[in-house]
C-alpha positions in Angstrom: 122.1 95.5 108.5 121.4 99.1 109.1 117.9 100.3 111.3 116.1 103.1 112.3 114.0 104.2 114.3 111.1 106.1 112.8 108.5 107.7 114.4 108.9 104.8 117.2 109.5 101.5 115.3 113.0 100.6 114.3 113.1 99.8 110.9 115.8 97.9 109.1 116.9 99.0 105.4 119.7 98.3 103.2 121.0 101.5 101.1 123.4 100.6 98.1 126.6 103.0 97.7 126.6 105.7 95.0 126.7 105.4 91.3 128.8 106.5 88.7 125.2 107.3 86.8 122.9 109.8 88.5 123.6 110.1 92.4 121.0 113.1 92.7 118.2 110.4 92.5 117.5 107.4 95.1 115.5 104.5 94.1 113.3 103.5 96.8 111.5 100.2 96.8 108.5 99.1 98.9 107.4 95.3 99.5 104.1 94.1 99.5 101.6 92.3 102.1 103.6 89.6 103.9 106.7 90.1 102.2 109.9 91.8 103.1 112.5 94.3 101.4 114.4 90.5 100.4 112.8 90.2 97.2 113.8 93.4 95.5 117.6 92.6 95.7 117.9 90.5 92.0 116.5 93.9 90.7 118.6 96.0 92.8 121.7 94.2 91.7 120.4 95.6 87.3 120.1 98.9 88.3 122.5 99.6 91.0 125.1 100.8 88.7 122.6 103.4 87.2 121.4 104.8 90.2 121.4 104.6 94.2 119.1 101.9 95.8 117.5 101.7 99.1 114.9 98.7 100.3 113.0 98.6 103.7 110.9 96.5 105.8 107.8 98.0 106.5 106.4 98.6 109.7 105.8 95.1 111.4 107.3 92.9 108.5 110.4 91.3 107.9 113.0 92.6 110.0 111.4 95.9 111.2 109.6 96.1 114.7 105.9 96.9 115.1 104.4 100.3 116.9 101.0 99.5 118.7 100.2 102.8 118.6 100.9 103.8 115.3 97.8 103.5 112.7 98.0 100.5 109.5 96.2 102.3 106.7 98.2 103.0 103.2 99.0 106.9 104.7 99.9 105.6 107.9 102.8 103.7 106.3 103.3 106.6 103.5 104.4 108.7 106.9 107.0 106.2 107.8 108.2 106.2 104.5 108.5 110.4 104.2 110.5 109.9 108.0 113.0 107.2 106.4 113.4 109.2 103.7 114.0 112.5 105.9 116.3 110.3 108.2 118.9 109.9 105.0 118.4 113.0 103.7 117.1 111.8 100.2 115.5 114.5 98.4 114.9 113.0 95.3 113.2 109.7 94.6 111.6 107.5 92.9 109.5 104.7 94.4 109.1 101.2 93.2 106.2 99.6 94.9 104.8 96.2 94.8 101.2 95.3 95.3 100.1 96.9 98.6 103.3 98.8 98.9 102.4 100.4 95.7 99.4 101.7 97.1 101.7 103.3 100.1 103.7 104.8 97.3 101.5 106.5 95.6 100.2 108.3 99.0 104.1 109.0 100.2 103.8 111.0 96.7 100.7 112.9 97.3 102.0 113.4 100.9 105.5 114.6 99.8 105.1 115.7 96.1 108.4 117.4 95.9 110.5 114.5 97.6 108.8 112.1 95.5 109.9 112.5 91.4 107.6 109.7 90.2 106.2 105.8 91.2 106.0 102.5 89.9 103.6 100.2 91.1 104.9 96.6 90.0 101.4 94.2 90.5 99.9 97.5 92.0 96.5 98.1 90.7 92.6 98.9 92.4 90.1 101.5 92.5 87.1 98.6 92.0 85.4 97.5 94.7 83.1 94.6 94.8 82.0 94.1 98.5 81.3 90.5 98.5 84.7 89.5 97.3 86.2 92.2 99.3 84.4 90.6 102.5 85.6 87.4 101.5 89.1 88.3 101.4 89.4 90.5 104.2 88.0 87.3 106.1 90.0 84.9 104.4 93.1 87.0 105.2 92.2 87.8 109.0 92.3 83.8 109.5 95.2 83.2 107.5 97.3 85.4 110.2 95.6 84.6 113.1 95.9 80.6 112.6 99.6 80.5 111.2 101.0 77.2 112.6 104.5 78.1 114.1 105.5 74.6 114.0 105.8 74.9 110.4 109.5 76.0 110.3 110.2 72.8 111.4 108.6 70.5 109.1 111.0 69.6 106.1 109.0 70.8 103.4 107.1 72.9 104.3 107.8 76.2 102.0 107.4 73.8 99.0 103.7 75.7 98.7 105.1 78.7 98.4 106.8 77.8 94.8 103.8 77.9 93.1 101.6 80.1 95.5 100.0 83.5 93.3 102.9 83.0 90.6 103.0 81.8 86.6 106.1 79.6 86.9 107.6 77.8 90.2 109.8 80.0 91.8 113.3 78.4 93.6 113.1 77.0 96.6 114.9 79.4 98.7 112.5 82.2 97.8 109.8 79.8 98.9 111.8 79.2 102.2 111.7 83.5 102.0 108.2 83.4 101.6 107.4 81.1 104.7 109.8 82.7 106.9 108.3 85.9 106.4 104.7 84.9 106.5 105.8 83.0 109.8 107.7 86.3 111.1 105.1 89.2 110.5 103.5 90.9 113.0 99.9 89.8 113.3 98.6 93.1 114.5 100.4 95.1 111.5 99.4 92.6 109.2 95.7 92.5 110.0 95.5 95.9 110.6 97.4 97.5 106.8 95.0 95.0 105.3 91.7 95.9 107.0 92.5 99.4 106.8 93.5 99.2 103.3 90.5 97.2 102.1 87.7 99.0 103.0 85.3 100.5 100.8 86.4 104.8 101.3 90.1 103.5 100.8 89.5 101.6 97.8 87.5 104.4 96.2 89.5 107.0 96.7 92.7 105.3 94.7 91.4 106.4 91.6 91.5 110.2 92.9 94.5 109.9 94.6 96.2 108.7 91.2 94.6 111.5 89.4 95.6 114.2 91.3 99.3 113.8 91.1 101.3 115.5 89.3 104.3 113.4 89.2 104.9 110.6 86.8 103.2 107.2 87.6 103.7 104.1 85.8 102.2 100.3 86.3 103.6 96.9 85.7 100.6 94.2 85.4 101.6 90.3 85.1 99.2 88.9 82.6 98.9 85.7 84.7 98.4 87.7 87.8 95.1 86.3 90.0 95.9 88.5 92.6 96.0 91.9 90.9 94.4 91.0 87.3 95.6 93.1 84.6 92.1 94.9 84.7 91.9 96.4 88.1 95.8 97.5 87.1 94.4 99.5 83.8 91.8 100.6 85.8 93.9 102.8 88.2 96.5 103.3 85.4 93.1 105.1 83.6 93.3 107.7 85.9 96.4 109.6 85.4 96.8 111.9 83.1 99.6 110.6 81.2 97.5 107.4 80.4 95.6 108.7 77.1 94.4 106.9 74.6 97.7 104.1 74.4 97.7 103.5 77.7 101.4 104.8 77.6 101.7 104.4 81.5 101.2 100.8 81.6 102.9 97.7 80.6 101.6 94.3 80.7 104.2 91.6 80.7 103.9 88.1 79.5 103.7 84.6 81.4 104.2 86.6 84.9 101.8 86.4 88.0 102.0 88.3 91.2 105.8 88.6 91.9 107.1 90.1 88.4 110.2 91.3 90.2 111.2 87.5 90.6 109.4 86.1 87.8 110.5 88.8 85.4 113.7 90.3 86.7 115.2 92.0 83.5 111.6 92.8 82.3 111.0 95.0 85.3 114.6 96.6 85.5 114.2 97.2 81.4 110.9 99.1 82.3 112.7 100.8 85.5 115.2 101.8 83.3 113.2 103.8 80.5 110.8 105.3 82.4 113.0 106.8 85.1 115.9 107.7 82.0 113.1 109.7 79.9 112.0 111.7 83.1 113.1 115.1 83.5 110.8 116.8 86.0 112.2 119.5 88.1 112.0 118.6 91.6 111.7 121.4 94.3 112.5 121.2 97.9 110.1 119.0 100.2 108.2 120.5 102.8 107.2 117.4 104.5 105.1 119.6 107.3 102.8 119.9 104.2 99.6 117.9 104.2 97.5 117.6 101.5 94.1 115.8 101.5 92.5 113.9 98.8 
């Protein structure tokens, strides 16, 4: 397992080789809160014969260190992103993002719009924000971290929670045992910190501009069954970008599927992946990451 280290953090990744389909473009995929670059691989294993793949941990999850002195919002993490992508010299991407790391996609292509050929948010949705539910689940989530019983790993059983936990279906066991591990394993500072800074009420609002004003393609993937990111706050942010229209032709709901549609709907999301990368043809220029634009 390959690392880096970016911008101070080492940060590990796994990079598929080349393709014999189109070795110009890098799919780049980005995990969501508590999670790790593990549960993209079933979907990397569809589509790396089309096209190159690289995962990542984010910055204080999974296998990748935390930096103290590095900042947790959305653009924070977009940076580190635009430096691993610098680091292997990919200069043409497209980024897959689930749930929060959707969020960090779409600023990585604001930041870098010439680097970045397009996003897909996968359960990636937003742009409402209610304050008393927000309050409640920013407080919800700060004790969730801060009270995480290590002792845990050690009870047989233990990930059997994690099954059914924010999905349609069960999921097998050893992505349960995933899920625990890397609840159990992230950094509490990154992980209270990305979802503070992420949550509040300027961040949330400005989602809606920052989806509007780029220029790049930008699809969505909502899971009907999805209590986490309903299919409404999904359409909502899908609403804003100019290739929405009257069809809605840059979102796709799909059936029976809750929060983790790249487990519970495998082929579904590589099918999607598939089309909407394939019937892109924008011309991509070279990336001046120096470049900083504000929303």
């Amino acid at each position: 397992m390959p690392h880096l280290n970016l911008r101070g953090s080492l940060h590990a990744y796994d990079q598929t080789d080349q393709t014999d389909g189109d070795p110009e473009l890098t799919l780049v995929f980005l995990h969501g809160w508590l999670l790790s670059r593990t549960y993209w691989q079933p979907l990397i294993t569809r589509l790396r014969s089309q096209w190159p793949c690289l995962s990542y941990d984010l910055r204080g999850f999974g296998e990748s260190a935390a930096n103290p002195d590095l900042g947790h919002s959305p653009a924070d993490y977009a940076e580190d992103l635009i430096a691993l992508l610098t680091a292997l010299d990919l200069r043409r991407v497209w980024l897959v993002g689930h749930s929060l790391g959707g969020t960090v996609a779409l600023w990585a292509a604001r930041l870098c719009p010439d680097r970045v050929a397009g996003v897909i948010g996968v359960n990636a949705g937003g742009g409402i924000y209610i304050e008393r539910e927000f309050e409640r689940f920013r407080g919800f989530g700060q004790q969730l971290i801060r009270w995480r019983p290590q002792w845990l790993r050690q009870i047989p059983g233990a990930e059997l929670p994690f099954c059914w936990d924010s999905v349609h279906r069960p999921l097998p066991r050893k992505w349960a045992r995933q899920r625990l591990q890397d609840f159990l394993g992230a950094d509490a500072r990154a992980a209270i910190g990305i979802l503070l800074d992420s949550t509040t009420a300027e961040q949330v609002h400005c989602l809606p501009s920052l989806v509007a004003r780029l220029t790049q393609p930008v699809y969505f993937l909502a899971g009907d069954r999805d209590s986490i990111m309903p299919p409404a706050y999904v359409q909502h942010l899908a609403s804003f970008h100019p290739s929405f229209g009257l069809e809605g032709r840059n979102l796709r709901q799909l059936r029976h599927c809750g929060h983790l549609a790249m487990l519970e709907q495998t082929d579904a999301v590589a099918e999607a992946i598939q089309t909407w990368v394939s019937q892109s043809t924008r011309p991509q220029l070279n990336c001046d990451a120096s470049v900083q634009p504000s929303i």
